[in-house]
Legacy VTK file of the C-alpha trace (Angstrom):
# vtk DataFile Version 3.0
C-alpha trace
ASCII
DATASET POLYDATA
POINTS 241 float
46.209 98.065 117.036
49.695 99.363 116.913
48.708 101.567 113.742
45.412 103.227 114.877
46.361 106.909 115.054
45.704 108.445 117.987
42.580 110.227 116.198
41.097 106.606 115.404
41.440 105.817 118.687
40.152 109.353 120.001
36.865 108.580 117.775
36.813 105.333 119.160
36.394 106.149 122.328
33.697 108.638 122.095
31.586 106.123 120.148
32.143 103.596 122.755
30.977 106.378 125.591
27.579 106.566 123.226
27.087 102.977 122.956
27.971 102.802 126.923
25.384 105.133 127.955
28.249 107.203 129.835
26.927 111.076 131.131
29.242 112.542 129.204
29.840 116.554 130.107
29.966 118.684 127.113
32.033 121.962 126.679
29.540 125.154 125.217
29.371 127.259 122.654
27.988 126.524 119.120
29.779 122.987 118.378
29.880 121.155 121.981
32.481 118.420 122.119
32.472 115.710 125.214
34.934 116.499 127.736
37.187 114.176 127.627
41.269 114.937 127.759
44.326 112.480 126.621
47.487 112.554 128.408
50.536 111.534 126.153
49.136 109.699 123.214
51.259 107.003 122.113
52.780 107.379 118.357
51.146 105.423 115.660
53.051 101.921 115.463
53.396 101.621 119.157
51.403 99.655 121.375
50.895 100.703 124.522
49.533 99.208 128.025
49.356 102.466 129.901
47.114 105.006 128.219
45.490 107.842 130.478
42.694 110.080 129.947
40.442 112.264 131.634
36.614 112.354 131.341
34.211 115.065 132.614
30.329 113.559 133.440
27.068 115.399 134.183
26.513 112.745 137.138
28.535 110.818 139.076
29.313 107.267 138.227
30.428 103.860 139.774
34.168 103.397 138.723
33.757 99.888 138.436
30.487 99.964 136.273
31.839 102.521 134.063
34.955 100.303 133.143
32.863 97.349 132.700
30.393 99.509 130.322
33.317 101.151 128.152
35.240 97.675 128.206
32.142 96.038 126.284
31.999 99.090 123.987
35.156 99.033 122.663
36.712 96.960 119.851
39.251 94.381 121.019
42.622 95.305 121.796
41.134 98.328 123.191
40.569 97.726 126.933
39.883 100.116 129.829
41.581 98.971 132.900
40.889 100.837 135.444
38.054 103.783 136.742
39.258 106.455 139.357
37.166 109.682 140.775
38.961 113.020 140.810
40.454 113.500 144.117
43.697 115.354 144.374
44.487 118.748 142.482
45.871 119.452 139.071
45.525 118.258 135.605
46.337 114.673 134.556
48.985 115.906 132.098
50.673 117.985 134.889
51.562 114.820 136.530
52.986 112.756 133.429
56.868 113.191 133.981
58.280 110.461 132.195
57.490 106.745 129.937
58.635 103.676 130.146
59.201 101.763 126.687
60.413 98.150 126.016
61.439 97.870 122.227
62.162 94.628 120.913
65.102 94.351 118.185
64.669 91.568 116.320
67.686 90.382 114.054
69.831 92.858 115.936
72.714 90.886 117.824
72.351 91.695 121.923
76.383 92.400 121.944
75.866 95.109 119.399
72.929 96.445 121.288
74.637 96.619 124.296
78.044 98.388 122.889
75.346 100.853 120.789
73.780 101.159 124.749
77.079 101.854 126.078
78.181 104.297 123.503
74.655 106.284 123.556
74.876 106.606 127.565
78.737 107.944 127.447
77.515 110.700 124.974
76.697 114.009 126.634
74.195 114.970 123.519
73.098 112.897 120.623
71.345 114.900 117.843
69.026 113.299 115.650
66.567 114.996 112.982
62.712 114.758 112.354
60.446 115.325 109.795
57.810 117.533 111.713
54.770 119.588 110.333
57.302 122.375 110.687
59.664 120.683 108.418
62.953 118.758 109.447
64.247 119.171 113.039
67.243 118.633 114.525
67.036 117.667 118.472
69.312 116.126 121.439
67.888 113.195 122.497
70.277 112.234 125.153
69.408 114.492 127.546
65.639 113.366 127.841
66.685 109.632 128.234
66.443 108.956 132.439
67.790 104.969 131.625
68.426 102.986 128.659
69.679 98.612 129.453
69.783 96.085 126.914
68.798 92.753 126.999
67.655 89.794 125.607
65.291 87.319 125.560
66.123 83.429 124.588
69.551 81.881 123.855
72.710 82.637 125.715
73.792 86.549 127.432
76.595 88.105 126.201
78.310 90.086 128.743
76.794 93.396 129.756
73.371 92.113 128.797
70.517 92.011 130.706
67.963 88.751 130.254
64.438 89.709 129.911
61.592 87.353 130.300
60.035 86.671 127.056
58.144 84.082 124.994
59.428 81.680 122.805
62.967 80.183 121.980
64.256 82.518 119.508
67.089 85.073 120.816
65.587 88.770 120.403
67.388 91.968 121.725
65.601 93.642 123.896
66.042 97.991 124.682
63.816 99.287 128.432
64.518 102.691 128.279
62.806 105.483 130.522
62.487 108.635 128.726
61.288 112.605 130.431
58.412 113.824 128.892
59.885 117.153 127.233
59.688 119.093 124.031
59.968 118.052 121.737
58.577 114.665 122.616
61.303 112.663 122.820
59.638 108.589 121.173
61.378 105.583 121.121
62.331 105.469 117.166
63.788 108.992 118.070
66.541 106.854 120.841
67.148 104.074 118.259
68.068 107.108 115.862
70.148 107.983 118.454
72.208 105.004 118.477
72.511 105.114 114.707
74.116 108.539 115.162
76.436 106.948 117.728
77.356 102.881 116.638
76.116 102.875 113.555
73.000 100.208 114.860
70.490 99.402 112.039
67.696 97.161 112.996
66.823 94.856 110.001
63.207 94.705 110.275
61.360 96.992 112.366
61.146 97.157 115.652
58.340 96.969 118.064
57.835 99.507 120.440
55.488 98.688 123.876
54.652 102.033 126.344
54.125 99.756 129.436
54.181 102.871 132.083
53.411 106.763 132.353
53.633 108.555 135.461
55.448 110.826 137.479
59.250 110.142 137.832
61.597 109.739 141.320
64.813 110.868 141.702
65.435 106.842 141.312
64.060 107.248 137.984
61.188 105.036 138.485
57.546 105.802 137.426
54.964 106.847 139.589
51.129 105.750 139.223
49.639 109.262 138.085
46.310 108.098 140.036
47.795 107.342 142.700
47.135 110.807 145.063
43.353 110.206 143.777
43.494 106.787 144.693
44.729 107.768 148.096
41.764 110.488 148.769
38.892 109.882 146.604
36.004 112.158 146.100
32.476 112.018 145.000
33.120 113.611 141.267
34.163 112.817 137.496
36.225 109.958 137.083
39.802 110.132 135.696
40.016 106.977 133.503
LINES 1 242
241 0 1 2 3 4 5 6 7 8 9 10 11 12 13 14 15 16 17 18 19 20 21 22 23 24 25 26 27 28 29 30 31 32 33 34 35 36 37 38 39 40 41 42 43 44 45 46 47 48 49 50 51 52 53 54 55 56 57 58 59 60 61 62 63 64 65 66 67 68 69 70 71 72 73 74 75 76 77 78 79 80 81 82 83 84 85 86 87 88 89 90 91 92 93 94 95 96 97 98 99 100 101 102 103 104 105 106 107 108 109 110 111 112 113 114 115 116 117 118 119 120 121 122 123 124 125 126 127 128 129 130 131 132 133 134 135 136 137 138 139 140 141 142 143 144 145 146 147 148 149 150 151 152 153 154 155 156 157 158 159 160 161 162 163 164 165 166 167 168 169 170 171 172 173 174 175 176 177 178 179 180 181 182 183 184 185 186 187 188 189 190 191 192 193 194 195 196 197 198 199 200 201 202 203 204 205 206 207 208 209 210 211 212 213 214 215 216 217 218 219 220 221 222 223 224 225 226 227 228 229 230 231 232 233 234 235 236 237 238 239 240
């Protein structure tokens, strides 16, 4: 699932609102497309576990059906977790501030990861170029990145490593970084460019990349559940999935 596109999984879901039965709205004019609105779409080759989007209905619906009903429609490794009605103000997107990401480094050594960590964090900009549609772009990363800690999963912790719960024996390197959503987007392989630029670190196989938050972001630099306020309220309406 980590290489469906974003338009895969976009096509995806609308099938899975047909097979559902879901009262989808529709927007007018002379081709009508289902309202339906993503917040943040994960790069291809990432996996993510917290993926928010924004459906409009012609009726109102039971959260908890409605989950249950797109759950069974989907293909596996596609799951809706949660349902929640519209009710505080303002777009989904407007309150999508920052990701968290856990990348896992395989083959890299945790001491190098955390000197590459160290070197990264002391840097007041770290530019790092892109291939975009608009051809090749040069960007600071730095300043987007709200925390970046290494650690490591398995074996023993070198100093200045954090240990990360994780299966199996093996020892893995392990990167939790928090990154501001900003333009450009600022994506996980974008930060491991960074510490190219600044220690030279070269993963020798690729790594794997895991959104497992999106929200808004404290002055601790800790997410915030972006359904939250609607949680709080609630209101007869749409649901925000």
């Amino acid at each position: 699932m980590r290489f469906t596109s974003h338009r895969d999984f976009a096509r995806a879901f609308e099938r899975a609102i047909e097979r559902a039965g879901v009262p989808i709205a529709y927007s007018q004019g002379f081709t009508p497309h289902p309202k339906i609105s993503y917040a943040s779409a994960a790069p291809t080759g990432t996996a993510s576990e917290a993926e928010y989007l924004e459906i409009g209905l012609r009726a109102p619906v039971e959260p908890d059906a409605l989950v249950k009903a797109l759950d069974a429609a989907l293909s596996p490794g596609l799951d809706v977790l949660d349902a929640v009605p519209v009710g505080a103000p303002g777009g989904l997107s407007d309150r999508i501030e920052a990701s968290a990401w856990r990348v896992e480094l395989t083959g890299v050594a945790p001491g190098d990861l955390a000197d590459a960590v160290t070197a990264f964090l002391a840097a007041p900009e770290v530019t790092v170029e892109r291939l975009t549609k608009q051809g090749l772009r040069s960007f600071d990363v730095r300043g987007a990145v709200v925390s970046l800690v290494a650690g490591v999963t398995g074996g023993a912790v070198p100093a200045g490593v954090t240990r990360t719960s994780g299966d199996g024996d093996g020892v893995c390197a392990i990167l939790d970084l928090v990154v501001r959503q900003v333009t450009p987007s600022v994506r996980p392989d974008d930060v491991l460019a960074g510490l190219r630029v600044v220690a030279d670190l070269v993963p020798p196989v690729p790594p794997r990349a895991t959104r497992l938050a999106q929200g808004g972001l404290t002055a601790q630099g800790e997410i915030v559940d972006p359904l939250a306020a609607d949680r709080e309220r609630g209101v007869d309406g749409a649901p925000s999935a």
